[in-house]
Backbone as a printed PyTorch tensor [residue, N CA C, xyz], in Angstrom:
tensor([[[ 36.5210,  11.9860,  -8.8540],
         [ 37.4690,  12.8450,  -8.1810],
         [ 36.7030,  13.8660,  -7.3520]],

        [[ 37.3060,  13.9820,  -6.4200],
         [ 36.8440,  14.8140,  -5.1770],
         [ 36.6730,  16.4480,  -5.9440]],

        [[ 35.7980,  17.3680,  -5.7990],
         [ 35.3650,  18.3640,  -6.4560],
         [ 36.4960,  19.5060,  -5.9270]],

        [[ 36.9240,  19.2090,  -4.7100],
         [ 37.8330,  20.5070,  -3.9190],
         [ 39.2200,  20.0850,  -4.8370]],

        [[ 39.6680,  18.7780,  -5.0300],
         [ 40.7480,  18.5050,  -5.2610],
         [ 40.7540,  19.0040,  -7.6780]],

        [[ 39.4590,  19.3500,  -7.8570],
         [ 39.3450,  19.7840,  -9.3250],
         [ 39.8890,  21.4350,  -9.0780]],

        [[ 39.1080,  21.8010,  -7.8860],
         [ 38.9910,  23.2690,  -7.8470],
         [ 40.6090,  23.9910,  -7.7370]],

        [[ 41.4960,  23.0120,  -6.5290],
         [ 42.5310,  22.9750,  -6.2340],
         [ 43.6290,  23.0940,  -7.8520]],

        [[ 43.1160,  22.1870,  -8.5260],
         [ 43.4010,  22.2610,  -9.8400],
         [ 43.6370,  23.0790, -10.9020]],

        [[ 42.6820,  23.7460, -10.6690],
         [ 42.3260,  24.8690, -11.5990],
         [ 42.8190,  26.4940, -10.8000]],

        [[ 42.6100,  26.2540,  -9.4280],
         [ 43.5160,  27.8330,  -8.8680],
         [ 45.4480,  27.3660,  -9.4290]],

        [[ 45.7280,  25.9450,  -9.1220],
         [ 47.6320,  26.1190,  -9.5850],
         [ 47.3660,  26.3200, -10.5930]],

        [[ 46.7000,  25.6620, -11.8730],
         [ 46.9120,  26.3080, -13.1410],
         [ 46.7600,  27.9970, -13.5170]],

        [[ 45.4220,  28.7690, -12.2540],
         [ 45.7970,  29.9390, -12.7620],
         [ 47.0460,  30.5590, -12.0380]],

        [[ 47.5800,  29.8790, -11.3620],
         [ 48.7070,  31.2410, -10.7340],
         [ 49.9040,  30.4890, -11.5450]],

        [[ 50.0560,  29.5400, -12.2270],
         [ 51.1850,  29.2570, -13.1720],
         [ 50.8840,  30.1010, -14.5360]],

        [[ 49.7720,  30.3940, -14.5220],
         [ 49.4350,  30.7680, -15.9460],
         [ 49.9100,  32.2080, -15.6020]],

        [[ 49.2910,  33.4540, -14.3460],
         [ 49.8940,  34.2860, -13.8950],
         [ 51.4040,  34.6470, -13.8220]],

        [[ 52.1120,  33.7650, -13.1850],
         [ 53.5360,  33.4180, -13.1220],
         [ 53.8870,  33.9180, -14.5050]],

        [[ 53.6610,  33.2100, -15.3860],
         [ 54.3970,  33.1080, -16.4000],
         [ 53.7060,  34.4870, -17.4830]],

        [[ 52.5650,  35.1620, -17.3110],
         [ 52.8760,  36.8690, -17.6960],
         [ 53.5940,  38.1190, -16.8390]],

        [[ 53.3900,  37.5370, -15.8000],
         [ 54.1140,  38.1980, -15.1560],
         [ 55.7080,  38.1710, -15.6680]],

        [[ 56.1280,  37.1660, -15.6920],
         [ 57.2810,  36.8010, -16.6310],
         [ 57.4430,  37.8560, -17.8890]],

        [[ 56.5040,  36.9020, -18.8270],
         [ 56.6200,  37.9710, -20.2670],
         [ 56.2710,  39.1400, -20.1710]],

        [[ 55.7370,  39.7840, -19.3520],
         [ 55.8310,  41.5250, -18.9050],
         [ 57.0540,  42.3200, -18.3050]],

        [[ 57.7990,  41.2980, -17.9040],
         [ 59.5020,  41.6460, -17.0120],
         [ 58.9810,  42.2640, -15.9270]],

        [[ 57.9910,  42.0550, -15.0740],
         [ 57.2350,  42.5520, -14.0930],
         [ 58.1940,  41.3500, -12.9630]],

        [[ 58.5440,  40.4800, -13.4140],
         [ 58.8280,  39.6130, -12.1280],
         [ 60.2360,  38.6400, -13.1720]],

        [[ 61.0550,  37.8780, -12.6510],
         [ 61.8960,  37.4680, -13.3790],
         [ 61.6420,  36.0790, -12.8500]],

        [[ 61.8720,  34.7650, -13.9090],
         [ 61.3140,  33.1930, -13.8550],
         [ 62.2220,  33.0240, -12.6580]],

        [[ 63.2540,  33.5300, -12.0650],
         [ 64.6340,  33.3390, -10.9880],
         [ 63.9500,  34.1200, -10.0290]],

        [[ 63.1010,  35.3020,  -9.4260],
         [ 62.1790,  35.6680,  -8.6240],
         [ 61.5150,  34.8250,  -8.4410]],

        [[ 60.6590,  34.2650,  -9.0320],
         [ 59.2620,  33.4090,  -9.0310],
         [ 60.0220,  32.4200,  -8.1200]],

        [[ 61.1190,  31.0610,  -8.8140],
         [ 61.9940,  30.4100,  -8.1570],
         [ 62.3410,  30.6470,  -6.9310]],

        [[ 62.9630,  31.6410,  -6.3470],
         [ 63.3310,  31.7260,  -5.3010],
         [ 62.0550,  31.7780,  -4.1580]],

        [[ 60.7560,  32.8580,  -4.7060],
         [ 60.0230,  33.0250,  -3.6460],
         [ 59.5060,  31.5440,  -3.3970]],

        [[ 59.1880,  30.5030,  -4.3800],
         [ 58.7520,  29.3190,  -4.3460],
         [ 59.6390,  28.7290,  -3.5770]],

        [[ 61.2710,  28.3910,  -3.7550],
         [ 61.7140,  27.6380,  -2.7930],
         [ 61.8330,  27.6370,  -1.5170]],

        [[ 61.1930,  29.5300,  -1.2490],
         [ 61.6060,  29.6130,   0.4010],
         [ 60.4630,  28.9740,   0.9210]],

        [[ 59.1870,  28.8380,   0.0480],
         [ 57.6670,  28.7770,   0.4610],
         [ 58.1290,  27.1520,   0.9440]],

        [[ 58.8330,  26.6790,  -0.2540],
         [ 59.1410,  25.4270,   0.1840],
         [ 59.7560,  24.8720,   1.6700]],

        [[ 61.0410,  25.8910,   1.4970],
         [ 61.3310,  25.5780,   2.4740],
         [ 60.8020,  25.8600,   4.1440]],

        [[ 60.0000,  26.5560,   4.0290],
         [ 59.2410,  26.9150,   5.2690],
         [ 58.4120,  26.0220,   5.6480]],

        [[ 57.8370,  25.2990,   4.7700],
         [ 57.0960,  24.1600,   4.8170],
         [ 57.4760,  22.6400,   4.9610]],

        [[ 58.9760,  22.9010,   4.7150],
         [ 59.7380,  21.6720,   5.4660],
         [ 60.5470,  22.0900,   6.0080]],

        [[ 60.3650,  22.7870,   6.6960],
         [ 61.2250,  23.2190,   8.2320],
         [ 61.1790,  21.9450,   9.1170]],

        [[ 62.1220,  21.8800,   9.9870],
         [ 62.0010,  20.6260,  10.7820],
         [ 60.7440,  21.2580,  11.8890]],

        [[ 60.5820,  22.4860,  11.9710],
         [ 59.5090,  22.6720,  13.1630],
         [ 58.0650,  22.3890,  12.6970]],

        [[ 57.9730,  22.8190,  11.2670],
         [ 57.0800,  22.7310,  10.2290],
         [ 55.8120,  21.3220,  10.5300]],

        [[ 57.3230,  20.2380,   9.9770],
         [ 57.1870,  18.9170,   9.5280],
         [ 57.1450,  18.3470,  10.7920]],

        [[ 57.7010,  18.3940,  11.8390],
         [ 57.8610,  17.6800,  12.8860],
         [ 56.8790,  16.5100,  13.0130]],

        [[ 57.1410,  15.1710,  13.3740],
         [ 55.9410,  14.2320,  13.5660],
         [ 54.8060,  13.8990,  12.0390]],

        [[ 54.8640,  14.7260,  11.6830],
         [ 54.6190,  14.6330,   9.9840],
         [ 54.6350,  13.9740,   9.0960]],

        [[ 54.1860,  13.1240,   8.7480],
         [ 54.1360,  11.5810,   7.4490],
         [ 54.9460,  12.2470,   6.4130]],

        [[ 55.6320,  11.4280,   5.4730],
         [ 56.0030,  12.2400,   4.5890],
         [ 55.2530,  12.0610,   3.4230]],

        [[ 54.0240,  11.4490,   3.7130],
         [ 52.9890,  11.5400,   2.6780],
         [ 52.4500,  13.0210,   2.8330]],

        [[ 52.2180,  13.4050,   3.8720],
         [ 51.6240,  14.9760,   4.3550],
         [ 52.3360,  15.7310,   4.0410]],

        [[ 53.2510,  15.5510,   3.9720],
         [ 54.9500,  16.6200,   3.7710],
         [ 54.7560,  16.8240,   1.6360]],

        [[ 54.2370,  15.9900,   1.7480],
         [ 54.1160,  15.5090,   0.3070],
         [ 53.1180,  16.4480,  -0.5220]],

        [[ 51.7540,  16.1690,   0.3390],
         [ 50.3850,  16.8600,  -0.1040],
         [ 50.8870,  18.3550,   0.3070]],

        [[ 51.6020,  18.6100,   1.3760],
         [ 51.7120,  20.0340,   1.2060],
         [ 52.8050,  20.7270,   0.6270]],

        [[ 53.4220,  19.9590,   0.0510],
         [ 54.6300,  20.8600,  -0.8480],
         [ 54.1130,  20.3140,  -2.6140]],

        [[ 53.0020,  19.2860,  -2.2680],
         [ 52.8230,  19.4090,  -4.0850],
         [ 53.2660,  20.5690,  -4.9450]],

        [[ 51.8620,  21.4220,  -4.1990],
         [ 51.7390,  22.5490,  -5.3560],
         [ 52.5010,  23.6240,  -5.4730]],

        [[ 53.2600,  23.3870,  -4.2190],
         [ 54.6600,  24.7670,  -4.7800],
         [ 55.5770,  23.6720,  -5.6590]],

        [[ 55.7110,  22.3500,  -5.5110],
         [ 56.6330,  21.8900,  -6.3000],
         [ 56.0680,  22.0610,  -8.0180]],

        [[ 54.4990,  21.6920,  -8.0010],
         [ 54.2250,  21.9300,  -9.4060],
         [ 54.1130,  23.1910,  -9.9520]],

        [[ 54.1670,  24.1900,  -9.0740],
         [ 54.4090,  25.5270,  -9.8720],
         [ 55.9930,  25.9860,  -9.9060]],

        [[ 56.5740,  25.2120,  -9.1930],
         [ 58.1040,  25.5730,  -9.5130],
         [ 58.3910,  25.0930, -10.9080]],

        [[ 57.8850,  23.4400, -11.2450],
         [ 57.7510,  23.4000, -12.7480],
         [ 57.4760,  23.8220, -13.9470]],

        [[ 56.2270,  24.4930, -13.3060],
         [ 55.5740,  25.5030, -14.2730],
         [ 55.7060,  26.2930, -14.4300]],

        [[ 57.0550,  26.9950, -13.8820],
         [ 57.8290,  28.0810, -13.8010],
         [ 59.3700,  28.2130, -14.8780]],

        [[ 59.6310,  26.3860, -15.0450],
         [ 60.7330,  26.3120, -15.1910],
         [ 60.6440,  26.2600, -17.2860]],

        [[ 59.3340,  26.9320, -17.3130],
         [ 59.0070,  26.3950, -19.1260],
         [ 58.9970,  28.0370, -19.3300]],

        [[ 59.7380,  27.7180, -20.4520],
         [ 59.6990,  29.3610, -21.2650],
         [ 58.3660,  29.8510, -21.1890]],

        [[ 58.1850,  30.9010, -20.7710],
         [ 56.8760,  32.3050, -20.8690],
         [ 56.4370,  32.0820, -22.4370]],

        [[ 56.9610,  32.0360, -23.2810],
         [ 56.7330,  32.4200, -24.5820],
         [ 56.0410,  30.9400, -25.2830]],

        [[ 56.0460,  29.2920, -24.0070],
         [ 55.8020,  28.0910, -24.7410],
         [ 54.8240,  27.9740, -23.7020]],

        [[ 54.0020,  26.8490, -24.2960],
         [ 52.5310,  26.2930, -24.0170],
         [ 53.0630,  25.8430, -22.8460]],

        [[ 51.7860,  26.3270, -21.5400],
         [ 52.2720,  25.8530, -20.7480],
         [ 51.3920,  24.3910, -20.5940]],

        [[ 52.5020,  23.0920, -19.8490],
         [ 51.6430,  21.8470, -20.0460],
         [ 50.7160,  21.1260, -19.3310]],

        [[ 50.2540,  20.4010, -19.1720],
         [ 49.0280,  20.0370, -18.8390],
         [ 49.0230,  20.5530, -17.1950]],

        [[ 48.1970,  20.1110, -16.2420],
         [ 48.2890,  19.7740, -15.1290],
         [ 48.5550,  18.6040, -14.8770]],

        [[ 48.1150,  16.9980, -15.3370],
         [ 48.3940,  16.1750, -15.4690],
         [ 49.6930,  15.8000, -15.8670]],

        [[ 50.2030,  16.7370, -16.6850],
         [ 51.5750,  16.0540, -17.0130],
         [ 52.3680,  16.7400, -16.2200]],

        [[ 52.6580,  18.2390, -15.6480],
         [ 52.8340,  18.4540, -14.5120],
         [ 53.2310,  17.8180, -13.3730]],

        [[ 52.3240,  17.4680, -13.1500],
         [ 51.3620,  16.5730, -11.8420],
         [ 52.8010,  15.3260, -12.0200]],

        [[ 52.6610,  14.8290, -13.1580],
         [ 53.4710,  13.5770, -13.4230],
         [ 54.9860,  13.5910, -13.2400]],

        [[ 55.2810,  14.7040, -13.6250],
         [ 56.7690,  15.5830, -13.2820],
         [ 57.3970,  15.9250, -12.1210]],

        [[ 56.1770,  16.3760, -11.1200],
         [ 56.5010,  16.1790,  -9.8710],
         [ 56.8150,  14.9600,  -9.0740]],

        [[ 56.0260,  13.8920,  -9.1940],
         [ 56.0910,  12.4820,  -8.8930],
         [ 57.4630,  11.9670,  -9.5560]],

        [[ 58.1370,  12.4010, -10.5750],
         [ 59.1310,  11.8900, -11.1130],
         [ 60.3980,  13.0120, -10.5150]],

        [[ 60.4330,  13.6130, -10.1890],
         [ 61.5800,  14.8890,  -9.5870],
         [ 61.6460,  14.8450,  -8.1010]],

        [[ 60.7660,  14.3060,  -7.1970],
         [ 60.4850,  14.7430,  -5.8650],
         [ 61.6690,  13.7190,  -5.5780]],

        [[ 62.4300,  14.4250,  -4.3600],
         [ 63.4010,  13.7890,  -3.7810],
         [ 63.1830,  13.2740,  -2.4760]],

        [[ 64.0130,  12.5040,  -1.4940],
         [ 63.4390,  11.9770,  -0.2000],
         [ 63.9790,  13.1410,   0.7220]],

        [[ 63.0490,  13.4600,   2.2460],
         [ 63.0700,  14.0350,   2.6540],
         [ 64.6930,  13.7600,   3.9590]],

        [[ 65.1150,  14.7170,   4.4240],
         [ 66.6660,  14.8060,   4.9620],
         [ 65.8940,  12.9760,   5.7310]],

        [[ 64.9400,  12.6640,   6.5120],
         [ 64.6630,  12.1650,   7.6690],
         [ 64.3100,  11.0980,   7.1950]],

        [[ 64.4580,  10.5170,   5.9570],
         [ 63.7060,   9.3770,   5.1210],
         [ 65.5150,   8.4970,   4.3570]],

        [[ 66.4660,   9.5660,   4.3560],
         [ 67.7050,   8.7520,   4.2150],
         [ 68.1930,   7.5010,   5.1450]]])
């Protein structure tokens, strides 16, 4: 495995791990976190965004807000789970894009 794509790895796990004290501190609420993530999302599939855009690319760049929206969606107070299984969650949740119907 490509060394950027380990490193890549290990920064989502720390800002999920962040996320979620921020959480158990009431510094930020799991429905904050959510929202700022979906707009990130959605800015990133903007049709101006995406335009001409594979939706494999559309893909690689909404991974990691999609896997920290997951990692958002697990109680503060429970283990958070792998990256790998994560990782696997996303691939199983991701929906087709408006332009792929």
């Amino acid at each position: 495995m490509n060394v950027a794509n380990l490193q890549l790895e290990g920064l989502l796990m720390a800002v999920a791990s962040i996320n979620h004290v921020l959480v158990r501190k009431g510094i930020l609420t799991a429905e904050e976190i959510d929202i700022a993530l979906r707009k990130a999302e959605a800015s990133e599939t903007s049709q101006e965004r995406s335009e001409g855009m594979s939706a494999s690319s559309r893909d690689a760049i909404n991974f990691p807000i999609r896997l920290l929206e997951l990692a958002n969606q697990c109680q503060p107070e429970a283990d958070m789970p792998s990256f790998s299984k994560l990782a696997r969650m996303v691939g199983k949740v991701k929906e087709p894009y408006n332009d792929q119907l």
